[in-house]
C-alpha positions as CSV (number, residue, x, y, z in Angstrom):
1,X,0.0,0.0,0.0
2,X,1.2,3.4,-0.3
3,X,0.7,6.7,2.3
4,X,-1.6,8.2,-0.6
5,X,-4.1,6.0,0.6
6,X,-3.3,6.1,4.4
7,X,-3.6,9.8,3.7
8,X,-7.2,9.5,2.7
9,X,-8.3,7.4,5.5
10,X,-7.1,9.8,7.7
11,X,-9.0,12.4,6.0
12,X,-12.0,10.3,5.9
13,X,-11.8,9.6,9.9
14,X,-10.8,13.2,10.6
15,X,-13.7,14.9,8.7
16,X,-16.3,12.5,9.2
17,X,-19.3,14.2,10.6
18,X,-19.5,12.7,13.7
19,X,-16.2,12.5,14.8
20,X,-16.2,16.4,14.1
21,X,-18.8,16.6,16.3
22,X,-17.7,15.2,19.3
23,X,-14.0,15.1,19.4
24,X,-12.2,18.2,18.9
25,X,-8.8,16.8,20.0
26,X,-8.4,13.6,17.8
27,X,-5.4,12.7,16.0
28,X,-4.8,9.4,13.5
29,X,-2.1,7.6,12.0
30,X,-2.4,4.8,10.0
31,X,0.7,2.7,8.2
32,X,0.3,-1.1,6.8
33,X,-1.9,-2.8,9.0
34,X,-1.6,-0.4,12.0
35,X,-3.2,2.6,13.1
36,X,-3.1,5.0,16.2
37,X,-5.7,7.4,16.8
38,X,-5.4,9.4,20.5
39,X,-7.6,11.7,22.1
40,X,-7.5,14.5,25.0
41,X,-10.1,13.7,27.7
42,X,-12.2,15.5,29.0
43,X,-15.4,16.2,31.4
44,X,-17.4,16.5,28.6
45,X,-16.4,12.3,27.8
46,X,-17.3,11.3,31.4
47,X,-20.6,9.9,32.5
48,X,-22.2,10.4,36.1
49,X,-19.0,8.9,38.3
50,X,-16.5,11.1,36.8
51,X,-14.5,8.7,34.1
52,X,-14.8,8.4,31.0
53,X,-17.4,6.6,29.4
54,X,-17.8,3.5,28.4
55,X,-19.1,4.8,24.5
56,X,-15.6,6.7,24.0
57,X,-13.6,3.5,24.7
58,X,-15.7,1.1,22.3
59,X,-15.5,4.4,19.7
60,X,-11.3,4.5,20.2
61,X,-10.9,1.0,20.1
62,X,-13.2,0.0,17.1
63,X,-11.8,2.9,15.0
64,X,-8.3,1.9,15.7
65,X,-9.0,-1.8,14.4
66,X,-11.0,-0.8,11.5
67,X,-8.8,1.5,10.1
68,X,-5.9,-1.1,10.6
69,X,-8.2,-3.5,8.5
70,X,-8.9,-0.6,6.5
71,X,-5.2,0.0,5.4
72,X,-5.0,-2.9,3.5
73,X,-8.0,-2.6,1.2
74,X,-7.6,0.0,-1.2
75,X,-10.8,-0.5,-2.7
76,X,-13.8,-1.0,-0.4
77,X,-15.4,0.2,2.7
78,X,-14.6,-2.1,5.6
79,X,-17.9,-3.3,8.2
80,X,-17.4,-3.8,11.4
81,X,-19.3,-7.6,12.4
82,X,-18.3,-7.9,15.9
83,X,-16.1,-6.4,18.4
84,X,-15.7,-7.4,21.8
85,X,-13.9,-4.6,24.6
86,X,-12.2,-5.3,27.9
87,X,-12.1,-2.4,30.3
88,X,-9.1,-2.4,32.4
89,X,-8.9,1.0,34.3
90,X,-11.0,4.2,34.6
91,X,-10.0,7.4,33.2
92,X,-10.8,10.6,33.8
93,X,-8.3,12.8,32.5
94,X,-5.2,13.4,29.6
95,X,-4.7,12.0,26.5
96,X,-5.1,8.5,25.8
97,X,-3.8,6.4,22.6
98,X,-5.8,3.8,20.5
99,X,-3.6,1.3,18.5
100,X,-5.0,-1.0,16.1
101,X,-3.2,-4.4,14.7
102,X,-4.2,-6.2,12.0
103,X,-4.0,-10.0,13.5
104,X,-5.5,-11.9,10.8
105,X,-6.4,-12.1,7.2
106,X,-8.7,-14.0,4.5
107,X,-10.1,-13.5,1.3
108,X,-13.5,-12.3,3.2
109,X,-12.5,-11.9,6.8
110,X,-9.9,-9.7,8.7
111,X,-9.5,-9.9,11.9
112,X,-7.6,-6.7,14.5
113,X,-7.2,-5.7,17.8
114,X,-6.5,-2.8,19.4
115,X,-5.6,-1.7,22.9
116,X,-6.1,1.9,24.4
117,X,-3.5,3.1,26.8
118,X,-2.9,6.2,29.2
119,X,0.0,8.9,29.2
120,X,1.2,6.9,31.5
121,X,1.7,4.3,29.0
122,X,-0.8,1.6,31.1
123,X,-3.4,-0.3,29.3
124,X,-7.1,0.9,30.0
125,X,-8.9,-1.3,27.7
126,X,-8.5,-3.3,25.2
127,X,-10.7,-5.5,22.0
128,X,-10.9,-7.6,19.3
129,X,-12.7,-7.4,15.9
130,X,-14.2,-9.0,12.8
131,X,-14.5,-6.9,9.9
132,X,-15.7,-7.5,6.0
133,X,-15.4,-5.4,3.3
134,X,-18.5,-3.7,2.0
135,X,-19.9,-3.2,-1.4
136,X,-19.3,0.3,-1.1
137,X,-16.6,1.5,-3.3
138,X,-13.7,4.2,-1.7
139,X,-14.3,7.3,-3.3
140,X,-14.9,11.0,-2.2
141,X,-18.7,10.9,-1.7
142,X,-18.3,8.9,1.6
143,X,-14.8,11.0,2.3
144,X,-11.9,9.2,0.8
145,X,-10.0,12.4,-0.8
């Protein structure tokens, strides 16, 4: 693969309308069957006891798998099918880092994990996913520029 197209999933996760709307701190970085996407947290991320919640990992996690997976197809959209989080450690505060691994590979499967860790460099959660491709081709209407 080539950074032209790492470039665009990055753009495509950056400007997606969501992830505009609720992070405003987000980086990503994706190479061959990797990618690392980390986030400032804040209050506004926390549910009623004070850390963050439990949405924000699953988000962070998922992304960071799926854009692993989605670094080696150059040609369709990637689906999620299943992915499965283990929380480790609350947190409540600084940045925190997503990394994605591809683990395994078929003609209609991939497999990744990801775990998220702390400034501190300790592991606060971490998952596993299935993913597909879709029948949606890349190209700029869904982002991919």
């Amino acid at each position: 693969m080539n950074s032209e197209h790492f470039q665009k999933l990055e753009r495509m996760y950056l400007n997606a309308n969501f992830n505009k709307m609720i992070y405003d701190t987000t980086t990503i970085q994706i190479e061959e069957g990797e990618a690392a996407i980390s986030l400032n947290v804040t209050e506004k991320y926390h549910h009623a006891l004070g850390a963050m919640h439990g949405s924000v990992y699953f988000k962070l996690l998922d992304d960071a798998a799926f854009f692993a997976v989605s670094s080696l197809v150059s040609d369709f959209f990637v689906l999620t099918t299943s992915f499965n989080i283990n929380f480790v450690r609350p947190v409540t505060a600084g940045k925190i880092i997503a990394r994605g691994k591809v683990r395994f590979t078929s003609n209609t499967l991939f497999t990744a994990e990801s775990t998220l860790v702390n400034e501190a460099g300790k592991e606060v959660a971490f998952g596993t996913g299935n993913f597909v491709k879709s029948r949606v081709k890349l190209n700029q209407d869904i982002g991919y520029v």
